[in-house]
C-alpha angles and dihedrals in degrees: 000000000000103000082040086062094045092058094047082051086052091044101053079040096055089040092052098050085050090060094047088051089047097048099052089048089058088053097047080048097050092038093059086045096056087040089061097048093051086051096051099054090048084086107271112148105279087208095061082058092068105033120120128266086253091059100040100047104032095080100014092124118012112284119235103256092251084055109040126100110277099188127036116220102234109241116249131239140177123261127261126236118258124224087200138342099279092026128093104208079217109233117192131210109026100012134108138214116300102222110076085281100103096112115104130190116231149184114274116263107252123184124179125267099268089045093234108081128065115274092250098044091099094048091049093047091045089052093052083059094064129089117270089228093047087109096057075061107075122123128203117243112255126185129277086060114237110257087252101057084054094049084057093057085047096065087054101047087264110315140109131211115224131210136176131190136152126229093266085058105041093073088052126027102007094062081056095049100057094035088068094040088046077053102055090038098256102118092099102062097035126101124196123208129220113211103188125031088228102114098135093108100105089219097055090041087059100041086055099053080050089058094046092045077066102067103257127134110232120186145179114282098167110123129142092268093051085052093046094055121356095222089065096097094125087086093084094028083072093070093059094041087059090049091082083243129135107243124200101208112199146164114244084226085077128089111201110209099181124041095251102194099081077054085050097048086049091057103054081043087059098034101029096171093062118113104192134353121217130189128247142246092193115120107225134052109256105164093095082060084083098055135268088274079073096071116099128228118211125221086256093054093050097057087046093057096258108162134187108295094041123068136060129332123273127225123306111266099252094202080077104018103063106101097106136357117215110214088194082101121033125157109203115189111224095212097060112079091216103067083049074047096057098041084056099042098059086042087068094053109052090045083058103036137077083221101159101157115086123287101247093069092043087047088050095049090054100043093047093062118109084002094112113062128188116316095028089279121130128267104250127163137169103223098224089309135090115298120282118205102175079059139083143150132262131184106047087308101307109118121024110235143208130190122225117239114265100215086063100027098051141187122212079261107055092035106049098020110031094009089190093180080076092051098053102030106245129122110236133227116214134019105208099199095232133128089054123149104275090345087264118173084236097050088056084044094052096041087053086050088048094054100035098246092117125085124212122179134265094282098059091059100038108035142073145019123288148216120204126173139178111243099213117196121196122234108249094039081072088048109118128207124251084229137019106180119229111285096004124151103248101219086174091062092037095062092041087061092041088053102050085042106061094045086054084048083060096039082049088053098045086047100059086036094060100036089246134145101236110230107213119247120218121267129235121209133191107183125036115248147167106051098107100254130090108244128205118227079016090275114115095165112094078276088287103124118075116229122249098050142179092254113197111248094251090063075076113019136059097237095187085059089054098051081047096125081223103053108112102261149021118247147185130220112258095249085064094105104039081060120118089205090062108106109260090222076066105049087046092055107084150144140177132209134191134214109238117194112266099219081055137077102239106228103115087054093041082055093049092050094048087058087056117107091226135062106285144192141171130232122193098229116248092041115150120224095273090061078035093070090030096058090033108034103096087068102053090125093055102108097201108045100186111199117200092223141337101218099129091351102139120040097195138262129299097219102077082212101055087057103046082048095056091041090055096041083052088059104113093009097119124049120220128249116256113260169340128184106234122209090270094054098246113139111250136208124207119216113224111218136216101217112250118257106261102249102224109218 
């Protein structure tokens, strides 16, 4: 009995300790639960919450460059109405191209480790911990090169990318640009350049501990060339030509979107007698030219049963690609002498020389000498080896030379306006941000926001109110000549963007009226401008862009105007919906309003919109800002306010004062389309022109 009563003690013990265990494990649980939900409404994004393991993982710390993604899978959107078969009906805000063409490509999601803070927040918090004068710091690159620069080649087979900016661009592009490089796992292996000593500027010294918090290496490329002209930054690209090492040279107005090194080694694999590869300005893609043979197939196709005919494009044929040569990417191999030959070359001759244009007309210059052999043909030799028709030499003869292809490697031109890599079916790599309205550091700003390449931090996704509209464009307005003679004024193009302009010049009111973030519609164009020559039939292109096109919003708009802190309101770029960043509670927060006739009593409108599965109102069109917040004002908390046109949407202000104001902070705020050829010859521009507000008496 006794022993009996000892186990059944043992026993209530042994109970009693099991519920104490269990019941602290419940609290720990419920206390990481309650710290995640706290978390979460501190305004991290709610949809990074819910992604996959597969989303939330796969880019949670930089990947090694033999690991990282080297293809992004195009987001995809729904598909816009059609007014008729060869029509958009042109909806503006979060809709797409109407012609088969919706699909962007865009930068890899990328959540933080623990899947609940922004994907910078790391970074951000990793760059507060360094010094404020880390940046007065910075040291010039002298050979030898230090170990750790060495150790850096290492993580990418041997080679370095290379990167230059000045102080005015660090606080702008170049935070894009290694953002998309920390993305792809190439930080490690990446320097960035500083052109000017000036740092003193408290936005540019953040933004480059951010950049170092990365993982880059930055470094001092102030020398007296660099002060004498700003595009002399070969100078301290000599030292690393002469390491042995590969050396991916690139603009910091590019975002890469695919790792592109495994691409170059395949390449010289392919082409082992090249000495450098440079990208294009030409307009059109050439390298099928060659045949399909010419593709290239990566390792990771290979072992995914990839086969000729399939992979990734060859080299541009350079018997029809040869109009202009980019040096924004450039692959020099470290083990060919010539490519060491040409970086000194141009060294030389911008110490002796009083050189003060930019350095891609003077490299061009220099590389185009000796190209052209008898006959106009290009040199080409084999070297002792089999012919090699993707190859020539440039130089007088002294590095043989390939040109990147232009659907992967793209300019502002062949990736937003012919977007050939659609065409053809290839992702691209890189977007290099030319063949932007007046070359202006906005207008690069605004293309990579059009086209979703530029990051912006957690605010611009989750807060404030917005106005969206459908910019509905009649038929005939799309409707394109037969024949447009050379130099000829296109009347036809000229009222489609009236047209779309005047309808934004409302959406801008309404917007400033309402307190709202306008969000851009897309733009329609019917003629090709822009590019500095007069066209005949409005294509410039080699006839290779189809009327009526998507045109990006600075084909129409000063972009540099719009990102002025004093421009009337505040916008977002028409892709700003379609983004997976943007907050879901703001997604789900929306309203929709219709334009009644103004002669009319609104109630068939007012029925339709009660139907509607959102909240609705109507507005009698022609009403001026006092009937606006009237109409409108009971949905002042509805983040998205959707209106069904703006065609005489807005009547005008009552204050005098308030139109003339909004007429004078418009001035400037549209381009001109390039360009017409007068009686006397002379090349013209035409000025596009936001409408002026009505002044009410």
């Amino acid at each position: 009995m006794l022993k009996r009563g000892r186990s059944n003690s043992y026993r209530n013990v042994f109970l009693g300790l099991g519920t104490i265990i269990f019941s602290i494990l419940l609290l720990i649980t419920f206390v990481n639960i309650s710290i995640h939900t706290k978390h979460f409404h501190k305004g991290k994004p709610p949809a990074l919450l819910n992604a996959s393991p597969q989303q939330t993982h796969s880019t949670t710390v930089p990947l090694s460059p033999e690991t990282s993604p080297t293809s992004l899978k195009p987001l995809p959107l729904g598909k816009q109405g059609h007014k008729s078969r060869d029509a958009p009906s042109a909806v503006g805000g979060a809709q797409v191209p109407w012609n088969g063409t919706s699909e962007r490509v865009r930068a890899p999601s990328a959540p933080s480790p623990s899947g609940h803070k922004w994907f910078w927040e790391d970074t951000e918090e990793k760059a507060r911990q360094l010094p404020l004068d880390i940046t007065a710091q910075l040291q010039p690159l002298n050979l030898p090169l230090s170990s750790s620069i060495k150790q850096r080649a290492r993580v990418c087979k041997e080679t370095l990318v290379v990167g230059f900016t000045n102080s005015l661009g660090v606080s702008s592009l170049s935070l894009m640009w290694a953002r998309h490089l920390f993305r792809l796992g190439l930080a490690d292996c990446t320097l960035l350049g500083i052109t000017d000593p000036d740092l003193s500027h408290t936005k540019a010294s953040g933004t480059l501990r951010t950049v170092m918090a990365m993982g880059l290496h930055v470094f001092a490329a102030d020398s007296p060339e660099t002060r004498k002209n700003k595009y002399a930054r070969w100078v301290h690209v000599e030292p690393l030509a002469h390491s042995g090492l590969n050396l991916l040279l690139t603009d910091v107005d590019i975002a890469w979107l695919r790792n592109p090194l495994p691409y170059m080694r395949a390449l010289v694999k392919a082409h082992p007698t090249v000495d450098f590869l440079i990208s294009s300005d030409h307009e059109i893609a050439t390298s099928l030219q060659l045949g399909e043979k010419s593709r290239i197939i990566l390792e990771s196709d290979v072992t995914s049963g990839g086969a000729a005919g399939e992979g990734e494009l060859g080299m541009e044929n350079p018997q029809s690609a040869h109009s202009s040569f980019n040096v924004g990417i450039m692959y020099l191999r470290g083990d060919r002498g010539a490519a060491r030959h040409i970086i000194a070359e141009i060294c030389t001759v911008l110490r002796a020389s009083n050189w003060e244009g930019i350095d891609q007309e003077l490299i061009n210059l220099m590389l185009r000498e000796g190209v052209f052999g008898e006959g106009g043909t290009l040199a080409q030799s084999s070297r002792g080896a089999a012919w090699d028709p993707a190859l020539f030499f440039a130089a007088n003869r002294s590095a043989m030379m390939g040109l990147l292809p232009t659907p992967q490697f793209c300019s502002g031109f062949t990736y937003s306006v012919t977007a050939e890599w659609r065409r053809i079916g290839v992702k691209p790599f890189a977007l290099h941000t030319t063949y932007v309205q007046g070359q202006d550091l906005e207008a690069k700003l605004l293309r990579l926001l059009e086209e979703g390449l530029d990051d912006q931090d957690e605010r611009y996704w989750q807060e404030g109110r917005y106005l969206v509209y459908n910019a509905t464009v009649p038929e005939e307005l799309l409707a394109v000549p037969k024949e447009v003679p050379l130099g000829a004024v296109p009347e036809h193009h000229l009222g489609l963007a009236r047209h779309q302009l005047e309808n934004l010049r409302n959406a801008i009111a309404l917007a400033r009226v309402l307190g709202r973030i306008l969000v851009m519609p897309e733009f329609w164009c019917t003629c090709e401008g822009g590019l500095g020559a007069p066209s005949r039939n409005c294509v410039d292109t080699y006839h290779v862009l189809h009327l009526p096109y998507r045109c990006p919003a600075d084909h129409l708009l000063s972009a540099k105007t719009w990102m002025r802190s004093s421009f009337p309101v505040t916008f977002r770029e028409a892709s700003f919906l379609e983004n997976p960043l943007l907050a879901p509670e703001i997604r789900s927060s929306h309203a929709h309003v219709s334009l009644c006739n103004a002669e009319g009593n609104c109630a068939e409108e007012a029925y339709e919109a009660h139907m509607s599965a959102y909240p609705t109102a109507t507005l009698r069109a022609g009403s001026t800002d006092h009937q606006v917040l009237q109409a409108l004002g009971h949905l002042h908390d509805v983040r998205i306010l959707h209106f069904d046109t703006m065609v005489n949407a807005f009547g005008g202000f009552v204050d005098f004062a308030a139109a003339v104001q909004l007429n004078t902070d418009l001035t400037g705020a549209a381009t001109y389309w390039c360009c017409s050829i007068a009686d006397d010859e002379s090349i013209v521009n035409h000025p596009y022109e936001i409408p002026l507000i009505k002044l009410l008496q």
